[in-house]
C-alpha positions in Angstrom: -0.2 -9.6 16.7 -0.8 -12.1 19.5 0.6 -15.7 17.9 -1.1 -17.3 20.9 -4.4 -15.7 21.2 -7.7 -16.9 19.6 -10.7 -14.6 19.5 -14.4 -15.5 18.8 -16.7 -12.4 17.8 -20.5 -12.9 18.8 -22.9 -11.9 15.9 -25.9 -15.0 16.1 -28.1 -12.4 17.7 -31.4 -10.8 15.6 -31.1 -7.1 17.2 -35.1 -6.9 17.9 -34.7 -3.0 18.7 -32.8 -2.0 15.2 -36.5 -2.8 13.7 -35.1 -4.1 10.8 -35.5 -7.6 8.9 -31.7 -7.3 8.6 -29.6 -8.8 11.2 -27.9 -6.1 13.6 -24.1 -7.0 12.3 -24.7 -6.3 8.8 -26.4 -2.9 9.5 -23.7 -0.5 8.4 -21.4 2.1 10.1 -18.3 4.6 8.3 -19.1 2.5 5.1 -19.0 -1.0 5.8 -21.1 -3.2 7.8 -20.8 -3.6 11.6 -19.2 -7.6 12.2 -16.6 -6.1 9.4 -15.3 -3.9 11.8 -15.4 -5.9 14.5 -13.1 -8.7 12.4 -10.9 -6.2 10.8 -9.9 -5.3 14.1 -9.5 -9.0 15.3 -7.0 -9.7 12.5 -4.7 -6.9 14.0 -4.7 -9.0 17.2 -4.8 -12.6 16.1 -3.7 -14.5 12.8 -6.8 -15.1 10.7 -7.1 -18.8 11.3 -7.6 -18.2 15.1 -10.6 -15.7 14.1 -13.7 -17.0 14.9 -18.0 -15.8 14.1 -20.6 -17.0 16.2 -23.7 -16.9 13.5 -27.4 -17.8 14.2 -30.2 -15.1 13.2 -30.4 -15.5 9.3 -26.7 -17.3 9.2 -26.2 -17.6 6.0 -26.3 -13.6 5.6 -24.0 -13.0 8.3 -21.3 -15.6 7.1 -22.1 -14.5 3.0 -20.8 -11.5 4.9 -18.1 -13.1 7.1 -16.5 -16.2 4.4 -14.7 -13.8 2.6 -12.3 -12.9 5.1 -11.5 -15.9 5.9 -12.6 -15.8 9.5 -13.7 -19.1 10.8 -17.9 -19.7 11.4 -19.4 -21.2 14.7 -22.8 -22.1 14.1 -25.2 -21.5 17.3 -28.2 -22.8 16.4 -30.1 -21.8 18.9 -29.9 -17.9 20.6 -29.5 -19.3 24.3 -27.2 -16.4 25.4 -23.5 -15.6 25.2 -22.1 -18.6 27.2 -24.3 -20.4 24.8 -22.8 -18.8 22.2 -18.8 -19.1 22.9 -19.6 -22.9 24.1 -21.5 -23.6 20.8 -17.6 -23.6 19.4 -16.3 -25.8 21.9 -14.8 -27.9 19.5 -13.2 -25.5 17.3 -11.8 -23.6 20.2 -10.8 -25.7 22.7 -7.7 -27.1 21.7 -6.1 -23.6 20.6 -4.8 -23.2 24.3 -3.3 -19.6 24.8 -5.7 -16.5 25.4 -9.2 -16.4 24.2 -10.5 -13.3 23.4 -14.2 -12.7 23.1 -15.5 -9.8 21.2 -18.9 -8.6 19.7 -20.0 -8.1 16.6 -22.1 -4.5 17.5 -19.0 -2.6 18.8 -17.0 -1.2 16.0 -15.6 1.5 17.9 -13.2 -0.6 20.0 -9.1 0.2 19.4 -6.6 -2.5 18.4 -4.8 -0.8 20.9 -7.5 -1.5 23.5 -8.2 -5.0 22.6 -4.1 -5.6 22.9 -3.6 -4.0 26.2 -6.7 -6.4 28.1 -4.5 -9.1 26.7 -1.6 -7.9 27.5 -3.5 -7.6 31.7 -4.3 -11.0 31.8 -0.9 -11.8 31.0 1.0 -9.9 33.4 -1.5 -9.7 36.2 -1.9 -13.4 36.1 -5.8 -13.2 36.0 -7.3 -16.0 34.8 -9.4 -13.1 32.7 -9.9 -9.7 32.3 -12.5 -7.5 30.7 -13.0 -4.2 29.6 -15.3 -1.6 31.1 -15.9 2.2 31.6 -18.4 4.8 33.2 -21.1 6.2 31.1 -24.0 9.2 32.4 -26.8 6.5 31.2 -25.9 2.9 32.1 -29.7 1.6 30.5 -29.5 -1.5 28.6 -25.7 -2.8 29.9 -25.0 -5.7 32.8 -23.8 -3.7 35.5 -20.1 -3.9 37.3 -20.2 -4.8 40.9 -17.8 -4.7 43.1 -17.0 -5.6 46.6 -16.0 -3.7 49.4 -12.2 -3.8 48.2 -13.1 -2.4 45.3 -12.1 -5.5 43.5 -15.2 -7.0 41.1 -17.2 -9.2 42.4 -19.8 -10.5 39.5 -21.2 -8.8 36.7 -25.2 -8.7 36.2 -27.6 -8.4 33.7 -29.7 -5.3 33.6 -32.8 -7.7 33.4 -31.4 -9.1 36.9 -30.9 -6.1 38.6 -31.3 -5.0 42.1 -32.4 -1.2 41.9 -29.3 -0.9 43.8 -27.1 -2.4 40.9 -29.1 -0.7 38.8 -27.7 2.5 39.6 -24.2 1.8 38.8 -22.9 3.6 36.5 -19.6 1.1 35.5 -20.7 -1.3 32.9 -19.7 -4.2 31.5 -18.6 -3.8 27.5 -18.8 -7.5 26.6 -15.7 -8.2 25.7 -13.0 -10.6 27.8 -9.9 -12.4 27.3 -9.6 -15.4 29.2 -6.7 -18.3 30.2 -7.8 -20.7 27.6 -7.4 -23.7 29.7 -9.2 -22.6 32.5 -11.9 -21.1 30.4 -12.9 -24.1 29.0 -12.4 -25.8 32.5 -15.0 -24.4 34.2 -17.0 -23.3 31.4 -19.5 -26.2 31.6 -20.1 -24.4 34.8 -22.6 -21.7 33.4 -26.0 -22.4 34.5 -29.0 -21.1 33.0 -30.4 -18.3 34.2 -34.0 -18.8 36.1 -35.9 -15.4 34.3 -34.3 -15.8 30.8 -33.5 -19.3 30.8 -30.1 -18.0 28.8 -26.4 -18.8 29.6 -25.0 -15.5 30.2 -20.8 -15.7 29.7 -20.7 -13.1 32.4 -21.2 -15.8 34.9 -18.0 -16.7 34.3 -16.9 -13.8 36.6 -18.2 -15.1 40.1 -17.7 -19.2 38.9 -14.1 -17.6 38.8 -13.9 -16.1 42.2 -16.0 -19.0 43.8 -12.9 -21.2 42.6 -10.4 -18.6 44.1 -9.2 -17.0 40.9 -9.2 -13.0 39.6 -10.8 -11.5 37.3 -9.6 -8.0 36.6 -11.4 -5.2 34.8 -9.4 -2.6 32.0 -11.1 0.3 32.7 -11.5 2.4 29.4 -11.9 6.3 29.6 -13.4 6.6 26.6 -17.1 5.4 26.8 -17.4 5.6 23.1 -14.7 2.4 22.3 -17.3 0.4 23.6 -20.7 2.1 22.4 -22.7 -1.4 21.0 -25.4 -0.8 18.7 -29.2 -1.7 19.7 -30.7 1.0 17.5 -30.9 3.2 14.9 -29.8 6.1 17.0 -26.3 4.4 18.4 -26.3 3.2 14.7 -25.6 7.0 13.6 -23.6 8.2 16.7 -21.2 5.1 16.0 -21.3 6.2 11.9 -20.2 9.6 13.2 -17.5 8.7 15.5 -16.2 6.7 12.8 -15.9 9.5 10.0 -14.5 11.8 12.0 -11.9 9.3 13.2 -11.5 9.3 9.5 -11.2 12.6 8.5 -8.6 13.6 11.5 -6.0 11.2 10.4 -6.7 12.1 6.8 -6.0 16.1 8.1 -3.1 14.5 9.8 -1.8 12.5 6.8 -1.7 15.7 4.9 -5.1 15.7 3.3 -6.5 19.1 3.2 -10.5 18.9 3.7 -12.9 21.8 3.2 -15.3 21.8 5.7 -15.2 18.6 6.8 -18.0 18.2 9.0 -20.0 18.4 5.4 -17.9 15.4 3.9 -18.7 11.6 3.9 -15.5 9.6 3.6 -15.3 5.9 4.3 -13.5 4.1 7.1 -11.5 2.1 4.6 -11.0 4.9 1.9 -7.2 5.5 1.0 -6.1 9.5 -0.3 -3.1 10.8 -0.9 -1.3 13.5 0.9 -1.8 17.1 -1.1 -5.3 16.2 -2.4 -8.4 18.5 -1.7 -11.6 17.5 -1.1 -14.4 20.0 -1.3 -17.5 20.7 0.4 -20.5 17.8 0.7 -17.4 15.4 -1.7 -18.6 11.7 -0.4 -15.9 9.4 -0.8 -16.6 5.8 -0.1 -16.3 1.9 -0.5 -12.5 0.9 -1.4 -11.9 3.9 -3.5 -8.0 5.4 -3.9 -7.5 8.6 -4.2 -3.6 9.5 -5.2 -1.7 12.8 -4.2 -2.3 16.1 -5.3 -5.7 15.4 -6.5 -8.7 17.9 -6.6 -12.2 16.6 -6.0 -14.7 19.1 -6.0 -17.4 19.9 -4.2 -20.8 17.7 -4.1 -18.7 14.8 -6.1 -19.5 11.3 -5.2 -16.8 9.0 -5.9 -17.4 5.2 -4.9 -15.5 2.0 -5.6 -13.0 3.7 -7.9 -9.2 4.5 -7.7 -7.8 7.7 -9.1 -4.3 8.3 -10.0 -2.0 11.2 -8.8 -3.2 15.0 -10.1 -6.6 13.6 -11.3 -8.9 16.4 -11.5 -13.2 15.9 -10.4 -15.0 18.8 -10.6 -17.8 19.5 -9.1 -21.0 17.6 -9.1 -19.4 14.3 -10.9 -20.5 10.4 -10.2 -17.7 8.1 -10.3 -18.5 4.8 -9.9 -16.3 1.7 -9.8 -13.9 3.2 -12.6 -10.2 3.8 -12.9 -9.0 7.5 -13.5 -5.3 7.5 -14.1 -2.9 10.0 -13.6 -4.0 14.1 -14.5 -7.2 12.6 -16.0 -10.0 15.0 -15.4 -13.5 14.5 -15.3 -16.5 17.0 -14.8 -18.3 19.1 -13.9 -21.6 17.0 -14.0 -19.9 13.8 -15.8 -21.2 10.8 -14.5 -18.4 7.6 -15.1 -19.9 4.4 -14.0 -18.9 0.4 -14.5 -15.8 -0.2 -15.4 -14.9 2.8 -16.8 -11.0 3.8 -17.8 -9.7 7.1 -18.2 -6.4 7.0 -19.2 -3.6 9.3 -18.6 -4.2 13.4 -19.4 -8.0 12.2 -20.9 -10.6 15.2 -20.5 -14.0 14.2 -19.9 -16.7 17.1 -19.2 -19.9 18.6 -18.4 -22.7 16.2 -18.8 -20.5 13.5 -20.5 -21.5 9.9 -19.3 -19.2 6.7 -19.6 -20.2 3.1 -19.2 -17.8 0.4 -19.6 -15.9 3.0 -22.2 -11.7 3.0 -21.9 -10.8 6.5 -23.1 -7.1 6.6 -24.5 -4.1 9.5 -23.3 -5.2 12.6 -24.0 -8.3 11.7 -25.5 -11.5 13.8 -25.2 -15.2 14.5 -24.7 -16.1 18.0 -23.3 -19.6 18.2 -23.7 -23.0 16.6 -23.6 -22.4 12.7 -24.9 -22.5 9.0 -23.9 -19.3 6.2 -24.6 -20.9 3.0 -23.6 -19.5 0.1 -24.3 -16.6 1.8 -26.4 -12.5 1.5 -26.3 -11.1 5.2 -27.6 -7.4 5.2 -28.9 -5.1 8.1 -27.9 -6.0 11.8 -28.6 -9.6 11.2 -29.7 -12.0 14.2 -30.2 -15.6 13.4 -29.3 -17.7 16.5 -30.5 -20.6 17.5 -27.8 -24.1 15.6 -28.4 -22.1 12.6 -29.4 -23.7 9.3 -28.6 -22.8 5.6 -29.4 -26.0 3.3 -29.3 -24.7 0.4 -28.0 -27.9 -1.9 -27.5 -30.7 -3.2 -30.0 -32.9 -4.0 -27.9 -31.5 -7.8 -27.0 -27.7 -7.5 -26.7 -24.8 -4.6 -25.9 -22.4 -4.2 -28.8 -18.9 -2.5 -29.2 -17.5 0.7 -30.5 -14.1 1.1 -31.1 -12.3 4.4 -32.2 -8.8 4.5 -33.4 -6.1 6.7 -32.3 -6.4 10.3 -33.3 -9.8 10.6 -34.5 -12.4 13.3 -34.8 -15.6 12.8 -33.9 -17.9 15.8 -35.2 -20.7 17.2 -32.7 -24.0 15.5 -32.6 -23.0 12.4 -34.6 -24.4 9.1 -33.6 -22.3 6.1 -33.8 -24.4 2.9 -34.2 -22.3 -0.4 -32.5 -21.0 -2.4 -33.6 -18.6 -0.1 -35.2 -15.4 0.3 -35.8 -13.7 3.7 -36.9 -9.8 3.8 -37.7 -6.5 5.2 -36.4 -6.7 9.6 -38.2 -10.1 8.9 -39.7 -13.2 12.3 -39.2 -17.1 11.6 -38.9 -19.0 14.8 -40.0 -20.8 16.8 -37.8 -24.5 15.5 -37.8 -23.9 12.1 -39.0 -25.3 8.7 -38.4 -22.4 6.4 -38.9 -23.4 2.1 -39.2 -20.4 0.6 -41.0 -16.9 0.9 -40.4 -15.0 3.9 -41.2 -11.1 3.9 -43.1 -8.2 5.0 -41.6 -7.4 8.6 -42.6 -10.7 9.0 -44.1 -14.2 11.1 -43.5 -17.6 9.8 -42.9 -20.5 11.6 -44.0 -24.1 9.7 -42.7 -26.4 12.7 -43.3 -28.6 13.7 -45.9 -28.0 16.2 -48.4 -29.3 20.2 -47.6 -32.2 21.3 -49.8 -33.0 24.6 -49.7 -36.7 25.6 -50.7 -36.9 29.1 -51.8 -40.2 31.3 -51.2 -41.6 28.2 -49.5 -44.5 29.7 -46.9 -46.5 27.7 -44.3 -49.8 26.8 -45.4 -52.5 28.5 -43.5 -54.4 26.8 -41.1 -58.4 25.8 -41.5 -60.7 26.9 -39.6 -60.9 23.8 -37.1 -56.9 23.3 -37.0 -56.7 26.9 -35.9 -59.5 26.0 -32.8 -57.5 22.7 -32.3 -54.2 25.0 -32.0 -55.9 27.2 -29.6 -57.3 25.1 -27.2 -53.6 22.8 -26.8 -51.6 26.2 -26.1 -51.2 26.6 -22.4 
């Protein structure tokens, strides 16, 4: 964490080549969207209130977005380029002093690390900046590097401005700097705008530098990918690539044993314990915690949701934004959506569905049923093809089972409802009013048996009718 160093992330552009009504920053990568990164990663290099978001293309989405963090927003109201941009919060910025750091909201590959050490240059090499660069095989699209005839830089330019000369260098400028502070902002008002674009391009900064006889230094990164920006859908996937498998190889690292992972989705701020497995085509994402020694099986999608330690998903199970305590197990096919509790040791199985339902210790429901809206005691049996109908049509009403009871199979519990600590519903009953402790519930009608009873036969024209509907 550098106390003394503010950094201003650009995000006001629209990202014409994404082709997308969205703006470009909010587009998402590893699970979250794209200015997320890009501020997580300031906050490891700043303190939050010297975190800054440029915002202009549909503002109010990007800082919906941004607010929450509790990163600071510099409006630019109109997209005139990135000296524009960083000079557009001129009065937020200025009298921070220190190192100014200015980043980009389309580049979510770039390291702490990375962002630290082209501080830590312009510190020590007593530049007045420094900014990061690196080689790629296709250059399209990025200003180019230039140097001079020392080998030291000289100005960067804009592909648009290009000499075909320029263009064919193959160093390229990432777009992200730190600066002295003070002299920053003293010869900032120096950018001009540019004669094709009419924009004020912060990269001028470089030879307004050198024409007042100070350095600007470059950080030369080997690895192209920490400053991959987005412009399209393509870079939009490679980066969301990158990004997992940065994932998964800590993960592997941290003692999280993955079964072929280049078939599993896992979020970049996902958290798993060491000793769980994760199966085959398992997508793990959003803020979901998964504790140690787990088991999620194989095509299981768990999002939003935290999992205690030795919670067991089998395979083909939807958890959404629900809590699974410890040596709960759920699946396989159980779908456990909104809000959902299993507590401790509870067994929910194949083709069981729970909505809003908090299922007790070492309670149950094996087979084919939905608990919506329902709060189970301890060590409740729920028979297969068990259903609670919690809505009439207008409003969602409550079921709540006591400790210890037994549900029979195929019983439908009608909310509101309330059934007691030890009492038992029949198999096949229809249960409306509340049920007494230590009782049985029978809502069924009575068997009648009629004997010699034979079909009637069928007329002449029902029998034609019959025939013609069979397939």
């Amino acid at each position: 964490m550098l106390t003394d160093a503010a950094v201003v992330i650009l995000a006001a552009g629209q990202g014409t080549r994404m082709k997308s009504r969205l703006p470009k920053v909010l587009h998402r990568a590893g699970g979250k969207p794209l200015i997320r990164h890009s501020i997580d990663t300031a906050f490891q290099v700043a303190p939050v209130e010297r975190v800054f978001v440029v915002v202009g293309y549909q503002a109010e989405k990007v800082e919906a977005e941004t607010e929450p963090t509790g990163a600071g927003i510099i409006r630019q109201t109109v997209q005139a380029g990135t000296g524009h941009a960083v000079l557009s919060g001129r009065d937020q910025l200025e009298h921070l002093g220190g190192r100014l750091i200015v980043s980009v909201g389309d580049c979510p590959l770039i390291r702490t690390e990375t962002l630290l050490a082209l501080a830590e240059l312009q510190l020590s090499s007593a530049a007045v900046a420094t900014v990061i660069t690196t080689e790629v095989a296709n250059p399209t699209g990025y200003g180019r590097m230039i140097r001079n005839a020392a080998g030291s830089l000289a100005e960067i330019v804009e592909e648009k401005d290009c000499t075909p000369e320029q263009r064919a260098v193959r160093e390229i400028n990432s777009g992200i700097f730190c600066f002295n502070a003070e002299l920053f902002w003293k010869h900032a008002g120096e950018i001009r705008a540019n004669e094709k674009s009419g924009e004020y391009y912060l990269t001028d900064m470089v030879a307004i530098f050198i024409r007042a006889g100070l350095s600007v230094v470059p950080l030369k990164v080997a690895d192209s990918n920490e400053v991959l920006g987005i412009n399209n859908r393509v870079e939009l996937a490679a980066a969301d690539r990158i990004i997992r498998d940065r994932k998964i190889h800590q993960l592997l690292l941290d003692g999280v044993t993955i079964e072929k992972p280049e078939t599993v989705t896992i979020d970049a701020q996902v958290q798993i314990g060491m000793d769980t497995i994760i199966g085959p085509f398992a997508q793990i994402t959003g803020h979901s915690v998964v504790g140690e020694n787990c088991r999620i099986g194989a095509c299981s999608i768990i999002a939003d949701s935290q999992l205690g330690d030795e919670v067991e998903v089998f395979p083909f199970s939807l958890i959404t934004a629900s809590q699974l305590d410890a040596k709960a197990h759920a699946g396989p096919f159980a779908r456990i959506r909104m809000g959902a509790h299993l507590l401790e040791g509870a067994h929910v199985g194949n083709f069981v569905e729970l909505k809003k339902t908090r299922m007790g210790k070492g309670s149950k429901s094996m087979h084919l049923a939905y608990l919506g809206d329902s709060t189970l005691g301890d060590k409740v049996n729920i028979g297969a093809g068990t259903i609670t109908c919690n809505y009439d049509g207008h409003r969602k009403h409550q079921t709540f089972i006591g400790d210890g009871v037994f549900v029979g199979s195929n019983s439908t519990l009608v909310a509101p409802l309330e059934i007691e600590s030890t009492a038992y519903i029949a198999a096949g009953s229809t249960v409306t009013h509340k049920v007494p402790a230590g009782s049985m519930a029978v809502g069924r009608s009575r068997q009648v048996n009629k004997e010699g009873w034979k079909r009637k036969p069928l007329t002449t024209a029902e029998a034609t009718a019959e025939t013609v509907l069979k397939p």
